[in-house]
KELO-787201 format. One line per 3 residues: number of its first residue (from 1); their letters; for each residue z negated, y negated, x negated of C-alpha. Coordinates in nm, 2 decimals. Example, Ala and Ser with C-alpha at 12.3 -4.5 7.8 and 13.67 -1.06 7.14 Angstrom:
# KELO-787201
1) as) -0.78/0.45/-1.23 ~ -0.71/0.11/-1.37
This chain:
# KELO-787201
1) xxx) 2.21/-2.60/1.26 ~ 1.89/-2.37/1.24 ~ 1.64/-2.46/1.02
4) xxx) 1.50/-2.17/0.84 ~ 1.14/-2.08/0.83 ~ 0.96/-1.98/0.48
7) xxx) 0.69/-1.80/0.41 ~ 0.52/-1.53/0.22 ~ 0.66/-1.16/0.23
10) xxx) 0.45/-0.89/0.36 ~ 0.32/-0.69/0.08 ~ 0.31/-0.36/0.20
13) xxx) 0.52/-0.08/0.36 ~ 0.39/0.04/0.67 ~ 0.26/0.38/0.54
16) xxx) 0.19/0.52/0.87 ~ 0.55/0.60/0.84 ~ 0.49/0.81/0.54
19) xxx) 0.30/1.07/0.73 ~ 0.45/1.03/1.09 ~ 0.82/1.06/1.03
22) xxx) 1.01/1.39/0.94 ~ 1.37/1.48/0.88 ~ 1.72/1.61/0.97
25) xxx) 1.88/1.86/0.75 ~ 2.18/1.86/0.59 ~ 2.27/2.14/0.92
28) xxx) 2.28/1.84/1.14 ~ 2.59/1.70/1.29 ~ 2.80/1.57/1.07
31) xxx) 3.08/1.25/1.12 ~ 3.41/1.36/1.24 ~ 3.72/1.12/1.25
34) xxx) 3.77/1.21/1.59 ~ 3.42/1.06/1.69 ~ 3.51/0.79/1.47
37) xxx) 3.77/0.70/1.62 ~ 3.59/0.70/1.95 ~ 3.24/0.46/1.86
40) xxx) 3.21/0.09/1.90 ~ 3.06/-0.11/1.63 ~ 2.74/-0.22/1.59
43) xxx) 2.58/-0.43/1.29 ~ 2.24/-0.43/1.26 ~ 1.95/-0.60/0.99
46) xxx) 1.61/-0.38/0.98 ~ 1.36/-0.34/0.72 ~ 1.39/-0.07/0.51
49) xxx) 1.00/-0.05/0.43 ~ 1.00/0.02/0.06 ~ 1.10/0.38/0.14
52) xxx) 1.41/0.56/-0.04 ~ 1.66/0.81/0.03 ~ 1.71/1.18/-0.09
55) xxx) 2.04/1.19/-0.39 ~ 2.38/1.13/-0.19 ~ 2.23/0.95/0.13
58) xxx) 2.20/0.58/0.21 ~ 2.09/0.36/0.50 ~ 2.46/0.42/0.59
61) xxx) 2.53/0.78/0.54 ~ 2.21/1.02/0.63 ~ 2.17/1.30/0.88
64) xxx) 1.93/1.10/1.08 ~ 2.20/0.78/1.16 ~ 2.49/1.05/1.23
67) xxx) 2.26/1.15/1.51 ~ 2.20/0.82/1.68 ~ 2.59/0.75/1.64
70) xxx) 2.69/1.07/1.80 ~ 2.45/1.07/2.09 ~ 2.52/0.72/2.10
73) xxx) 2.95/0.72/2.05 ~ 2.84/0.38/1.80 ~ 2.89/0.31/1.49
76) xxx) 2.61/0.16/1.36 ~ 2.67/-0.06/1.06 ~ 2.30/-0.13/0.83
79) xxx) 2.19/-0.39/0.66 ~ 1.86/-0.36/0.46 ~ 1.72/-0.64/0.26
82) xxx) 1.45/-0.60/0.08 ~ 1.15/-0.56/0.21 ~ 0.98/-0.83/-0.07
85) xxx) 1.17/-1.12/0.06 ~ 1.28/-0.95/0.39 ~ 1.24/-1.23/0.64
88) xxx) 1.40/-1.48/0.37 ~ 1.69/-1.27/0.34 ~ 1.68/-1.32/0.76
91) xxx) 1.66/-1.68/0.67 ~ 1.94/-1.70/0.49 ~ 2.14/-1.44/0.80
94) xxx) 2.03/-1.71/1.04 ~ 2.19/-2.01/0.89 ~ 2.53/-1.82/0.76
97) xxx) 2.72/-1.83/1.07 ~ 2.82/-1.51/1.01 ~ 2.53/-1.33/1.22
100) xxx) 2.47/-0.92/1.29 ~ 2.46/-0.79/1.67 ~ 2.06/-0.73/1.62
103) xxx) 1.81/-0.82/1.31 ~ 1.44/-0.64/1.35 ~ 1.11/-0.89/1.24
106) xxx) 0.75/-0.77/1.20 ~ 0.65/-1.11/1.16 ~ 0.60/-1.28/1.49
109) xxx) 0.60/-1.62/1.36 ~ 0.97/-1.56/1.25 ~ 1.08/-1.45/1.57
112) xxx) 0.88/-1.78/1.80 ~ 1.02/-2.01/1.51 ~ 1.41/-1.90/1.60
115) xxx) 1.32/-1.88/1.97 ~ 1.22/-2.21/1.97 ~ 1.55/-2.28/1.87
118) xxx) 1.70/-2.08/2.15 ~ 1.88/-1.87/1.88 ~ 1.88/-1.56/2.05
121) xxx) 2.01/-1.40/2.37 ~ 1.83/-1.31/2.68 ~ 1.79/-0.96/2.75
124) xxx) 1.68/-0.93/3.10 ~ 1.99/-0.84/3.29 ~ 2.09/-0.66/2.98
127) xxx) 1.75/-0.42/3.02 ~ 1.84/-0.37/3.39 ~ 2.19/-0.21/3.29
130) xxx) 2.14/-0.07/2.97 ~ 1.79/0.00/2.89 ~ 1.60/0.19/3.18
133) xxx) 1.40/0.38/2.90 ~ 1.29/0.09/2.73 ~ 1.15/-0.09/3.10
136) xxx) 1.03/0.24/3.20 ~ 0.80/0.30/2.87 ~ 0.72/-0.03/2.69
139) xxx) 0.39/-0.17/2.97 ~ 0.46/-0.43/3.18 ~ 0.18/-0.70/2.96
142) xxx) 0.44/-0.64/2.63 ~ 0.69/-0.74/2.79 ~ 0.55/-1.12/2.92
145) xxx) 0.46/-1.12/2.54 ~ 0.81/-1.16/2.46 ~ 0.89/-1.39/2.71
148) xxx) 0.99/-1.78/2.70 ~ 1.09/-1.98/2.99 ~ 1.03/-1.66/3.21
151) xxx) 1.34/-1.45/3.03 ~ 1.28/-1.15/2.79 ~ 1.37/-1.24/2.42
154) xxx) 1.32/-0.92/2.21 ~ 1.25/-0.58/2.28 ~ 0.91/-0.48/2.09
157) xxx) 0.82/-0.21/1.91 ~ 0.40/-0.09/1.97 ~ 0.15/0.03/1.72
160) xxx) 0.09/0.32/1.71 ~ -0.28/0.28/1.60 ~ -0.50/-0.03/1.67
163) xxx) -0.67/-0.01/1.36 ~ -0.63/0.07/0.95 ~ -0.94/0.05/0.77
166) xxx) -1.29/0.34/0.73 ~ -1.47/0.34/0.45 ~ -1.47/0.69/0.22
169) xxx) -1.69/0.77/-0.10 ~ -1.74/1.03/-0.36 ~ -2.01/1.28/-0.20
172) xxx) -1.99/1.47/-0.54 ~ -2.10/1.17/-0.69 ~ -2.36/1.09/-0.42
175) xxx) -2.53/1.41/-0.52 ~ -2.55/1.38/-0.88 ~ -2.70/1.00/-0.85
178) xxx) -2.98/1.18/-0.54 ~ -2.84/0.92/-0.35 ~ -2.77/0.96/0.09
181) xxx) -2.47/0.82/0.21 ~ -2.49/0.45/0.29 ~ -2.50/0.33/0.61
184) xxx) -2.66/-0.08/0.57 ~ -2.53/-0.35/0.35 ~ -2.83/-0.31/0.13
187) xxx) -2.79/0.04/0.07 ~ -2.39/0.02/0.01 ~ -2.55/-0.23/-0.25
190) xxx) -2.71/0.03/-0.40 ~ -2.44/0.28/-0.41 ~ -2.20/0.06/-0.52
193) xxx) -2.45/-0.05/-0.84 ~ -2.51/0.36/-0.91 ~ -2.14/0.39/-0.88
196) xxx) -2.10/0.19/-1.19 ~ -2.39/0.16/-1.36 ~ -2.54/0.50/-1.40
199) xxx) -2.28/0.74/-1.51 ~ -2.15/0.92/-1.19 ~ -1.87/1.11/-1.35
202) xxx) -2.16/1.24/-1.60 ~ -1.88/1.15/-1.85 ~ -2.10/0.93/-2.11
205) xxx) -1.85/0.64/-2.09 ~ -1.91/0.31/-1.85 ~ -1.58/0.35/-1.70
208) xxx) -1.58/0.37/-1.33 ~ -1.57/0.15/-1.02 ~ -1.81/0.11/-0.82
211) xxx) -1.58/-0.10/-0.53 ~ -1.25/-0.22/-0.55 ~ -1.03/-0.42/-0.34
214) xxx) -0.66/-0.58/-0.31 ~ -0.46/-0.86/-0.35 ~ -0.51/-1.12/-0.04
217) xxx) -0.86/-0.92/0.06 ~ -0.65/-0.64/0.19 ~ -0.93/-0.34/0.17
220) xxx) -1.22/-0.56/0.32 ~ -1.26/-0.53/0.68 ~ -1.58/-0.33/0.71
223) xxx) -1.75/-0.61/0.51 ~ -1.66/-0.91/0.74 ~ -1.74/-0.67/0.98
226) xxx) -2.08/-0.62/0.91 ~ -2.12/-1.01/0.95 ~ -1.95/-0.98/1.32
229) xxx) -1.68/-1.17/1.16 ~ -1.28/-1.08/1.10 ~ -1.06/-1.34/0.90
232) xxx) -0.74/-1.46/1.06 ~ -0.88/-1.30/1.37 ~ -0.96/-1.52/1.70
235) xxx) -1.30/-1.47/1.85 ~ -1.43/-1.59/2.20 ~ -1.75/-1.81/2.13
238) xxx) -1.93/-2.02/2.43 ~ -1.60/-1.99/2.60 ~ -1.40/-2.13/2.34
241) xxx) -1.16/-1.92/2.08 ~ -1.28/-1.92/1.74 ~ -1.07/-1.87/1.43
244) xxx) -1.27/-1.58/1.22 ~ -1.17/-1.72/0.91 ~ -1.42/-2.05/0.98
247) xxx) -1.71/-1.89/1.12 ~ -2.04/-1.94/0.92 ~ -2.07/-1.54/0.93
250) xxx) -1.80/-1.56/0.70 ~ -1.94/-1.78/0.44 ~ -2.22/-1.48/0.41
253) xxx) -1.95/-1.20/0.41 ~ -1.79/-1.42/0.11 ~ -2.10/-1.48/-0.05
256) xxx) -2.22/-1.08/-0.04 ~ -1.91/-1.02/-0.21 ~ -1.94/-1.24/-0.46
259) xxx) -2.27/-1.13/-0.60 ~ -2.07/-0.78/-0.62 ~ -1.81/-0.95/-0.83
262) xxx) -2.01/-1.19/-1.01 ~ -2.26/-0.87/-1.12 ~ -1.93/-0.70/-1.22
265) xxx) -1.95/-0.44/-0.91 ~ -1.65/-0.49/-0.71 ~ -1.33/-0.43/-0.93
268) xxx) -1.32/-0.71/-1.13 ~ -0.91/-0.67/-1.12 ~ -0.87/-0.67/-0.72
271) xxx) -0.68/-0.98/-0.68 ~ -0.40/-0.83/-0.89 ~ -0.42/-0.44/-0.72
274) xxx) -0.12/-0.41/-0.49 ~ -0.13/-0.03/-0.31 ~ 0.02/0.09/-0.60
277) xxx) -0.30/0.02/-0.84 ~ -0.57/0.10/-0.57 ~ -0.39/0.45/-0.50
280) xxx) -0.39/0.51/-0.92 ~ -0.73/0.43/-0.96 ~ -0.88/0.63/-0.69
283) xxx) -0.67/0.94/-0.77 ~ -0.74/0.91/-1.16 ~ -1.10/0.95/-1.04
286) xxx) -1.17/0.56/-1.14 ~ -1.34/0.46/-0.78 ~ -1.61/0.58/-0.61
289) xxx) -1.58/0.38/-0.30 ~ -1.36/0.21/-0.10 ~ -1.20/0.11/0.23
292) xxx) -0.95/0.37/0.28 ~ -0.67/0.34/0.52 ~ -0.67/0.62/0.76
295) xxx) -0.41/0.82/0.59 ~ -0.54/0.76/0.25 ~ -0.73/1.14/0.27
298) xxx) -0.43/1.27/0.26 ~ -0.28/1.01/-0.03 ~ -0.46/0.93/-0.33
301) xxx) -0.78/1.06/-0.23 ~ -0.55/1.40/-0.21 ~ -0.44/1.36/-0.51
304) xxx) -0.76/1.27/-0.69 ~ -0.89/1.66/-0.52 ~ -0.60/1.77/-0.69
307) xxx) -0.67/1.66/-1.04 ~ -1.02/1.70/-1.01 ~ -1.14/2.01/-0.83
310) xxx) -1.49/1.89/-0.82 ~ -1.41/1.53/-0.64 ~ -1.60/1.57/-0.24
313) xxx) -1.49/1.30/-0.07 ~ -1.66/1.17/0.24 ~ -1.64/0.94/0.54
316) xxx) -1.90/0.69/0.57 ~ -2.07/0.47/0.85 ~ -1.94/0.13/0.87
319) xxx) -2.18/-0.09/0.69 ~ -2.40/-0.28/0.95 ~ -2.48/-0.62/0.81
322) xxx) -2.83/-0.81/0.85 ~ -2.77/-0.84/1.29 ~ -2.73/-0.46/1.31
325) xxx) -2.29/-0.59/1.35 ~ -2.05/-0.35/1.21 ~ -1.67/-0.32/1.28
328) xxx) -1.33/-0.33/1.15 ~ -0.96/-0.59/1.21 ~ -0.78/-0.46/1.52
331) xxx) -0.38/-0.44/1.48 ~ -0.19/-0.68/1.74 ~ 0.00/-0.39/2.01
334) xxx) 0.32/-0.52/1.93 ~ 0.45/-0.39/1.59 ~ 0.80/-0.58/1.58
337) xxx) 1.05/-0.73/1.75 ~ 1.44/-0.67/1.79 ~ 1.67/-0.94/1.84
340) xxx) 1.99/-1.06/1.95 ~ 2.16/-1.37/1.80 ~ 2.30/-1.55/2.10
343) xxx) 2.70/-1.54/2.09 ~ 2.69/-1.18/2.04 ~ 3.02/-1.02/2.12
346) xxx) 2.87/-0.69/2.26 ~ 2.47/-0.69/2.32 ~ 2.51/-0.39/2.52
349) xxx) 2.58/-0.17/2.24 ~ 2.22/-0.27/2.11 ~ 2.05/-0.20/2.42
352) xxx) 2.21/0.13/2.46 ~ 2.12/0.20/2.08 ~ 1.73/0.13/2.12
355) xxx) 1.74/0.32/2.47 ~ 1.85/0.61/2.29 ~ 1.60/0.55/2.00
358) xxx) 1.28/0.52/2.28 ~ 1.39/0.78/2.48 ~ 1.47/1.05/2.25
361) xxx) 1.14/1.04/2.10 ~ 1.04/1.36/2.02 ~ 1.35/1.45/1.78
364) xxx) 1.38/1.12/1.63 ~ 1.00/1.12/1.53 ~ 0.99/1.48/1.43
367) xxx) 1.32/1.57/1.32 ~ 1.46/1.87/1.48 ~ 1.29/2.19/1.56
370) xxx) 1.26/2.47/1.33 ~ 1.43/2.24/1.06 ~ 1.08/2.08/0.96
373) xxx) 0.87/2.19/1.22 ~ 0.85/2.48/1.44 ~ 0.53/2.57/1.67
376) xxx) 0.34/2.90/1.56 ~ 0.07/3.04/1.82 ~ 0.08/2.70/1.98
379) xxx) 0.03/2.50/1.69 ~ 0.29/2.27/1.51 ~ 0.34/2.33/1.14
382) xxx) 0.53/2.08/0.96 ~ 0.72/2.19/0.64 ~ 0.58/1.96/0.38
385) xxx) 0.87/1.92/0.14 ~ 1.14/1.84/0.42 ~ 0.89/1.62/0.57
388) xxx) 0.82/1.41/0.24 ~ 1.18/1.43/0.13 ~ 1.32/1.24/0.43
391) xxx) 1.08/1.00/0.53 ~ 1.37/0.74/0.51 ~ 1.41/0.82/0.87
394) xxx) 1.12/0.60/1.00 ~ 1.31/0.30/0.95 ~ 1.55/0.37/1.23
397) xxx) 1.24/0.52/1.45 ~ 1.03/0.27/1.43 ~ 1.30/0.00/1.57
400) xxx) 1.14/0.07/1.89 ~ 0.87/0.30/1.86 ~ 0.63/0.38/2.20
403) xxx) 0.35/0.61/2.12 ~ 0.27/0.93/2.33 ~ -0.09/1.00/2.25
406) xxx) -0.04/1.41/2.28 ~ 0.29/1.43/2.02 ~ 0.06/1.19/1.80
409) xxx) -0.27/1.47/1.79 ~ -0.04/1.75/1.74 ~ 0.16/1.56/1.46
412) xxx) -0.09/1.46/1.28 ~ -0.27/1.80/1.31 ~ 0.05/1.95/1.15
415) xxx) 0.01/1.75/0.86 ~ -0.30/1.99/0.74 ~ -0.65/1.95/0.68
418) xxx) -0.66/1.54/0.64 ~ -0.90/1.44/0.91 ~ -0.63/1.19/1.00
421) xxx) -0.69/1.25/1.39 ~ -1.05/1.18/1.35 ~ -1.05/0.90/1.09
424) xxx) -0.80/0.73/1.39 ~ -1.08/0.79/1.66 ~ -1.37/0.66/1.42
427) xxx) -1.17/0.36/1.39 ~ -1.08/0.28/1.71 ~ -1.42/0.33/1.77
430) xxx) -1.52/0.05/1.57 ~ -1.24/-0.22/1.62 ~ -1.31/-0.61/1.67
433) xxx) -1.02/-0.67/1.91 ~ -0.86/-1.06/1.83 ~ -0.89/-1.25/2.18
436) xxx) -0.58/-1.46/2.11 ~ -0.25/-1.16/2.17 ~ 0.02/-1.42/2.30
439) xxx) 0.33/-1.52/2.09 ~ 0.29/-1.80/1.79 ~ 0.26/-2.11/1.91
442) xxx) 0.42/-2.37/1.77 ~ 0.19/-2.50/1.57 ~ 0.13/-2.15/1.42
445) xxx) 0.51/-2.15/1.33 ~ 0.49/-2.53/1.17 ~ 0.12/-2.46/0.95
448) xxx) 0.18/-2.10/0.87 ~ 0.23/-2.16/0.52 ~ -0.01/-2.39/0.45
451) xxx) -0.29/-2.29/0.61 ~ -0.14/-1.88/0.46 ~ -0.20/-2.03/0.09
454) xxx) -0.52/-2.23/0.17 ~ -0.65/-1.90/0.22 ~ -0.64/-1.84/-0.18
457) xxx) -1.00/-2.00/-0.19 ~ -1.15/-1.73/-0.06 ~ -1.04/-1.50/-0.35
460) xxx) -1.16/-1.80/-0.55 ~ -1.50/-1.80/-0.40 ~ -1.55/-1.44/-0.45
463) xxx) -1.45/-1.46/-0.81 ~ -1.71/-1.74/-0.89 ~ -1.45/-1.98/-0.96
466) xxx) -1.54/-2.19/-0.68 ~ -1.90/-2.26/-0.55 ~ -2.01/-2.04/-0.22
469) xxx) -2.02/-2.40/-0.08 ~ -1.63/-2.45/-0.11 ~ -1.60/-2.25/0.23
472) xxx) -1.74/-2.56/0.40 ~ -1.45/-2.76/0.23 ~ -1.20/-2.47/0.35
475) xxx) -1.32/-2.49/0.63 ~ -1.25/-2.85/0.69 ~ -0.91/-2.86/0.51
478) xxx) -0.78/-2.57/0.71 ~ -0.88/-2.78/1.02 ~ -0.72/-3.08/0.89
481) xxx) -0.36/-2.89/0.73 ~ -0.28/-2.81/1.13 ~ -0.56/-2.59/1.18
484) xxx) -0.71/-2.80/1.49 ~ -0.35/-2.82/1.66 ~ -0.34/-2.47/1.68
487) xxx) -0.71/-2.42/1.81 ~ -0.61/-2.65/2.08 ~ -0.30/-2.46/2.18
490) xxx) -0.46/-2.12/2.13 ~ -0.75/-2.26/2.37 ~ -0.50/-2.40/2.60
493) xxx) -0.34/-2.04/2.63 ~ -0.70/-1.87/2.69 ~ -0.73/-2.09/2.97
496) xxx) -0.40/-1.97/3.12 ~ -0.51/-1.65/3.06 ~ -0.88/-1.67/3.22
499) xxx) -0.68/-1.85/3.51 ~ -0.46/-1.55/3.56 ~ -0.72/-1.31/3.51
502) xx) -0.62/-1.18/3.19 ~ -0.25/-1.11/3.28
């Protein structure tokens, strides 16, 4: 029997899709019995990422899945859990016996923990008959990522940015406090103390932020950063992969925070905020600084312009800590992973359907021409209210999604005056790539948990409830809960890697 594999739910939907994915009006082709009759079957689990459909359409009935079944001749039938207890639900798929043609994971512990358990299908043979597009455009290096005994296990879906976080303030409220944007930890000290202390809305009351955060330290980055430090991030040191989260450079990242908190800086309510909070406190004009996510200029802090007139926002330097370090958490390349339970009647159908999906980029990450965008003197324009209305469409996309750096510019461009394009570049500018990009290894898959909940001390350190000097016992525990096993396979694969030359 397989043994399931629990752990916590991702929090968040993956808003990228919120701004990259379009739509396919109701002009599009439509079902016909006759094409019916001629499809083949194919069940599928995916993720529906918090997003929702227009009145009338489903995960089963939308312009968008008409299309793939038509180019296709399948008939795709979808399964969405949701995306709280998503890989739970895929738990509970797993040890049913009654299993889908494909499920989709963006958790790469799920996938090594049922590949260790030689649950799914190869796909090698199946990729050389059914899925030139997906060999031709997914590099070479993903590929061996997915491998296990030298066969292909999942085809993966990429990233289509290598970074999230850049910090944004309130310039209006920069100029009324005579204060220069920050650019050092000291100084982001100081704006952050202005930000709450003095008034910067110039509305009498003590009611603003100067910092906040979210739940699990999302919304941090550029702080660890400044100490040359990522958590849950490997690091070569003296030849030897270090885990981020244990470094001493961390215990002074935790400690800068807490003197925010424990002066009643930093929102004193960010171990709560989920993206939901953050994005109503920065648009009611609450925060003055923050982390943003790249696409958060044309989110809340859009909608914060739009109720207040007045509200400048700006982009600011990454704070550089005491060493002159400053940076911000890489993404791993590989976004998710489709699989195929082994006994599968018909994994070609699959690979046909995700061949379609990679190759037919352009209209499946758009939507069709002239329905929400059309190109004007050279330039795309998207039409905002089709665009918004059927985001639902990323969820099929996204299955297997290879970016093409040109579409990407022009897309985003066509999104209006966000400074998404450049936000993307100042990030990747600043990213503190992981050195550790293989699969999970199995003592990843075993500890996860654990070692996923042990991490709850650093929230408590920040708050004050714990002593700065209860990262050394972290530190220690998290070595001792299966923390050292999976140093000593993660340094065991370095060493491969450095023997292969990086391969």
């Amino acid at each position: 029997m397989i043994s399931p594999i629990r752990r916590p739910a991702p929090l968040a939907a993956l808003a990228l899709l919120l701004l990259s994915t379009g739509c396919l009006s109701g002009s599009s082709p439509t079902r016909t019995e006759d094409t019916l009759s001629e499809q083949q079957t194919v069940s599928i689990v995916i993720n529906n990422l918090g997003l929702s459909f227009p009145d009338g359409l489903d995960e089963n009935n939308n312009p968008y899945l008409r299309y793939i079944e038509q180019s296709t001749g399948l008939d795709l039938q979808v399964v969405t859990p949701p995306p709280e207890v998503y890989e739970e639900r895929l738990d509970v798929i797993m040890s049913s016996g009654k299993l889908p043609d494909m499920l989709h994971t963006y958790e790469a512990v799920w996938f090594d923990h049922y590949l260790k358990q030689d649950a799914f299908l190869p796909l090698d043979e199946l990729l050389a008959a059914y899925g030139p597009h997906l060999l031709e455009k997914i590099p070479d290096e993903l590929w061996d990522r997915v491998r296990h005994n030298g066969r292909i296990y999942a085809v993966p879906s990429l990233n289509e940015v290598i970074g999230t976080e850049l910090m944004y303030a309130r310039k209006d409220w920069l100029d009324r406090l005579g204060l220069e944007p920050p650019e050092t930890l000291e100084a982001y000290y100081e704006v952050i103390r202005a930000f709450t202390l003095d008034d910067p809305d110039g509305n009498g009351r003590h009611d603003t932020i100067g910092l906040t955060m979210m739940v699990d330290l999302n919304r941090s980055s550029p702080f660890f950063g400044a100490f040359g430090t990522q958590l849950n991030t490997w690091f070569e040191r003296d030849g030897q992969l270090v885990h981020g989260s244990l470094l001493p450079e961390t215990k002074k990242a935790l400690a800068y925070l807490a003197r925010l908190y424990n002066e009643k800086l930093l929102d004193q309510e960010f171990p709560l905020n989920l993206h939901s909070n953050l994005y109503e406190k920065v648009e009611n004009g609450t925060v003055g600084l923050f982390s943003a996510a790249w696409y958060d200029t044309r989110g809340p802090i859009a909608a914060n312009k739009r109720r207040d007139p007045e509200a400048e926002w700006i982009k600011l330097a990454y704070p550089a800590g005491p060493d002159g370090a400053r940076g911000v958490e890489g993404k791993d390349r590989i976004r998710g992973y489709n699989v195929i339970p082994a006994g599968t009647a018909h994994p070609e159908r699959v690979i046909r359907m995700l061949d379609f999906i990679v190759d037919d980029y352009k209209n499946l990450k758009l939507g069709f021409e002239d329905e929400i965008w059309r190109m004007e003197n050279g330039r795309m324009v998207t039409d905002f209210d089709m665009h918004d209305k059927h985001l639902y469409r990323g969820i099929y996309q996204s299955l297997v999604d290879v970016p093409d750096p040109d579409l990407f510019k022009q897309r985003l461009d066509s999104l209006g005056d966000f400074n998404l394009y450049d936000n993307l570049m100042t990030i990747h500018e600043h990213v503190m790539p992981g050195a550790f990009y293989g699969v999970p290894t199995p003592s990843m898959s075993k500890y996860d948990k654990p070692l996923s909940e042990l991490h709850e001390v650093l929230v408590r350190i920040i708050m004050g409830i714990e002593p700065i000097d209860a990262f050394d016992q972290f530190v220690l525990d998290w070595k001792r809960l299966g923390g050292d096993e999976i140093t000593e396979e993660v340094n065991d694969w370095y060493r491969k890697q450095q023997q292969w030359g990086g391969s």
